[in-house]
Steps between C-alpha positions, in 0.01 A plus 500: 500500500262710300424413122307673234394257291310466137359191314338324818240418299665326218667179466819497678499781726266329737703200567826750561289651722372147706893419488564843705296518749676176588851641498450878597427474929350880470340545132281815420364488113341795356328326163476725178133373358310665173152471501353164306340517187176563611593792732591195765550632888923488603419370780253202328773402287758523769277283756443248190900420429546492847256225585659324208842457616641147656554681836331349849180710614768682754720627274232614302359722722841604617573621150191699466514683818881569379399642147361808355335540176634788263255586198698576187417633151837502320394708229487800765770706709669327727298179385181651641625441888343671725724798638491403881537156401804552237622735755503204771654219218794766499557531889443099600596296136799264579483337151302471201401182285329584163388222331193588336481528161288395179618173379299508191709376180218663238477852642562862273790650661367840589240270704789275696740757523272684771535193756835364394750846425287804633421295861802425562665867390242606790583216769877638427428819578322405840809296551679801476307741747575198736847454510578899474292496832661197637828666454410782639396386857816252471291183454594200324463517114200388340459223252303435156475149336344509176342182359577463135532263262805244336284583166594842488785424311320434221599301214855310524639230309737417709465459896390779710774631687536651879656849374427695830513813535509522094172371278485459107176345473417416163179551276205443760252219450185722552400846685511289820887438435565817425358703733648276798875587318415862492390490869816324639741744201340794740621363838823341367544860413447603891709248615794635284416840608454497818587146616171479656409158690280352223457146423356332211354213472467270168292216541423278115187304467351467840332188553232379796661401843759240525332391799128427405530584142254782553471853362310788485499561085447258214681691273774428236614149542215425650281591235729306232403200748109581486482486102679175467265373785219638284657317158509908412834502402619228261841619407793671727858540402823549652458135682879570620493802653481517893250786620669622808246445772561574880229445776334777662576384842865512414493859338322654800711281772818662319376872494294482865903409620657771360266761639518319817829459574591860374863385368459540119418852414623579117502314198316240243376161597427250231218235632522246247562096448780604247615159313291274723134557321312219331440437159168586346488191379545339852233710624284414235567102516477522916178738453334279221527137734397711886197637297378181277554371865305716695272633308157600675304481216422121427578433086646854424775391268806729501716542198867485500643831373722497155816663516518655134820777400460828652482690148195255420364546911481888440349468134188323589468736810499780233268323299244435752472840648479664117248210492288637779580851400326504184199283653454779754485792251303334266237359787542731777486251751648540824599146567744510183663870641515247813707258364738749336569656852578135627730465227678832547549404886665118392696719244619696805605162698674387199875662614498364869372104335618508134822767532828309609616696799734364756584741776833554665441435905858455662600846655113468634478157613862595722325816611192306602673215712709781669241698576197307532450190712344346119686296279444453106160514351333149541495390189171370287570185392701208670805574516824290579721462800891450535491130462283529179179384641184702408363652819126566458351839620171482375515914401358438157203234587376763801502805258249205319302329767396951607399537103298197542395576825364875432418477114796732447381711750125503374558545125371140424157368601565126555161434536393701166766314349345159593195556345677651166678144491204322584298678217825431256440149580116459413383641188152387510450695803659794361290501179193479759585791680534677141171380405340611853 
């Protein structure tokens, strides 16, 4: 099978991608890559993610002698393919995956719209050229599955539900939110049209591997779990509500067997734990004890969190960043216009952690088990079995042990941190290095 595929080099796409090579016996990937930041090489980045994935040194090599880079630019024609090569997606493409987009929760819309609405209008209409083509030499239609997002229904107050092939979403949560709604209104629209084989998928929160706990971005959650490690963030809310969080392993075991097994070809697919999330508070309380437990850095004392009402919660946010607002215009410093972007990117978290959302999953969860060889999402706390007994899984305290184990993925300096507590601890030597 031939795939066109975008996102390899974010979070989940890779892991989809170590999942199929597994279950496809003849896999050909072409990989839609922009150029990094700094004007990196395709083929650099492409080389980098693939040396990153949990495949064996074989399979490795096997997938890179059975992939071909495509450069893109998707503010250009035909996403700045080149012809010959856009020419040859059209004549060999089986199926499409597009999962890239910008997950940012604090970007202008005209900016996010470009990767989240315009790229996938444009992956549509290469979608298109293939199956006209395909059914004009009498081949087997072609597929797209989408990767989108249980958050772009918005805001609900009361739980989400499974209304396939209709969507009402409701006021979005931020320009992320709404440009994923806007994206899956315009190929709900083709499905009704022209009853083309598109699936969607919807995964929630997605959460390190249920496996090893692992993951390739501290965001969101994670970040939540950083400050309170830090003693950053003194107050939460919501201690009730249960952030619906489902393991990247599971996510891309689900969506590598639908490609594969080439039985489910139109409709939505919610990825979610539905009812079955944990508290906030049991996070918190199971986070607090592993890390006071474990903690690397020898006398770091770490604060339990308050849980305060939400009204109050979002009032001292307010307060702090008009705070650090009018220190920045008055000084100028950049450290101040710092902290306000930090606060405007917790502001953005503030729906998926603080927002009570509970998300519909049955229709999906029957879909999955008949069409997939996975069951439910394994869930990220212990849960209990049939006789009542709690059956430890461990999800939770592995998502832990990797922030431990990586410093959130290299955002904390353990060893920087030492010396901070060490210097906390002995003010003499801290006014001597003043007066040196």
């Amino acid at each position: 099978m031939n795939y066109f595929v975008t996102g390899i080099t974010g979070t989940v796409v890779p892991i989809i991608i170590e999942e199929l090579i597994k279950k496809d016996a003849d896999p050909f990937f072409y990989f839609a890559i922009r150029r990094g930041k700094k004007d990196t090489d395709i083929h650099a980045r492409f080389e980098a993610v693939i040396h990153s994935l949990d495949l064996s040194a074989s399979r490795i090599e096997l997938l890179a002698k059975r992939s071909k880079t495509v450069e893109i630019d998707v503010e250009k024609d035909s996403m700045g393919i080149d012809p010959s090569m856009y020419r040859e997606l059209i004549q060999n493409v089986d199926k499409i995956l597009h999962g890239a987009a910008d997950v940012r929760f604090d970007q202008p819309y005209e900016n996010i719209k470009i990767s989240n609405v315009d790229f996938t209008r444009k992956m549509y209409d290469l979608f298109d050229e293939i199956k006209e083509k395909r059914r004009a030499s009498g081949q087997s239609p072609a597929t797209l599955y989408y990767i989108s997002t249980g958050y772009a229904y918005g805001i609900y107050k009361k739980p989400i539900p499974e209304d396939y092939p209709d969507f009402n979403p409701g006021k979005p949560d931020n320009t992320y939110a709404q440009t994923k709604a806007e994206a899956k209104m315009f190929l709900l629209e083709k499905i009704r049209r022209f009853s083309d084989r598109i699936v969607i998928f919807e995964p929630t929160i997605i959460g390190g591997a249920a496996g090893t706990g692992r993951t390739r971005a501290y965001n969101l959650h994670y970040v939540i779990m950083m400050l309170g490690y830090l003693g950053k963030l003194p107050f939460l809310t919501a201690p009730d509500n249960r952030p619906d969080i489902v393991p990247v392993d599971w996510v891309a075991a689900v969506i590598s067997d639908i490609m594969a097994k080439d039985a489910f070809h139109q409709g939505t697919l919610r990825l979610s734990m539905g009812s079955r999330g944990a508290t906030i508070r049991y996070m918190h309380d199971l986070g607090y004890h592993y890390y006071t437990a474990n903690d690397p850095v020898p006398g770091h004392v770490i604060p339990r969190i308050r849980f305060v009402p939400r009204w109050l919660f979002l009032s001292m946010i307010q307060i702090q960043k008009a705070w650090y607002t009018s220190l920045y215009f008055t000084t100028g410093m950049r450290r101040y216009r710092k902290i306000i972007k930090g606060i405007q990117l917790l502001e953005g978290y503030f729906p998926y952690i603080t927002g009570h959302k509970v998300f519909e999953n049955e229709k999906s969860t029957a879909l999955i088990e008949k069409y997939t060889d996975c069951g439910p999402a394994p869930a990220l706390h212990e849960i209990r079995d049939d006789a009542g007994n709690i059956v430890e899984r461990g999800y939770f305290r592995k998502i832990l042990a990797d922030t431990l184990e990586t410093g959130w993925g290299g955002m904390i300096d353990f060893e920087r941190l030492k010396k901070h507590e060490t210097l906390a601890k002995n003010p003499k030597k801290v006014a001597g290095m003043m007066r040196k």
